[in-house]
N, C-alpha and C positions, 0 to 999 in steps of 0.2 A: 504494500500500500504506500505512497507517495504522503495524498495527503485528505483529510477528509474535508468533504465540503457541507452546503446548508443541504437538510431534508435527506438526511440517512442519506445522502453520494459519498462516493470515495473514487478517489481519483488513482488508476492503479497505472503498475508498469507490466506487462507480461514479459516472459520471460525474452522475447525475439525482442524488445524494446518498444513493441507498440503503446502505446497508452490508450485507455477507458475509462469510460467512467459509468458507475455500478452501482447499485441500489443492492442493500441487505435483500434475501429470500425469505420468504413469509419464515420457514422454521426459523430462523436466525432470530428473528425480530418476536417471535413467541418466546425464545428463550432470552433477550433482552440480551444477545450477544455484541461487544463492545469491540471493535478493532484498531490496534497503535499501529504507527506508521512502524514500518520495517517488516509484519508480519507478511507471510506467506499464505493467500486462500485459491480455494477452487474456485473460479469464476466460468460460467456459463454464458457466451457470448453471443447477440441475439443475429437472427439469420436475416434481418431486415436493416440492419442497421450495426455495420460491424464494429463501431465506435459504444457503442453502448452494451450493458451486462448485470448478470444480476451474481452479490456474492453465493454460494451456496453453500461452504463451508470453510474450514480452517484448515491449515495443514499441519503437523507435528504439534 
């Protein structure tokens, strides 16, 4: 994660160097799940708009 922005976005880097920006997934946001910058998530990237994505989970 880079950096977060307003209304649950988060500005990420994928690993190739692209950048997105992503909205928590409904479980995430059920479990009140918080993300710091530097962490590692699974992101889900939409098929309509490749600049946009939703988190789904955490990694390690």
């Amino acid at each position: 994660m880079i950096q977060r922005l307003p209304n649950q976005m988060f500005e990420l880097e994928l690993e190739g160097g692209a950048r997105v920006k992503a909205h928590l997934g409904e479980e995430m946001k059920m479990k009140y799940t918080r993300l710091l910058p530097g962490e590692r998530v699974r992101v889900e990237i939409s098929a309509f708009d490749p600049g946009r994505g939703r988190v789904v989970s955490r990694i390690g």
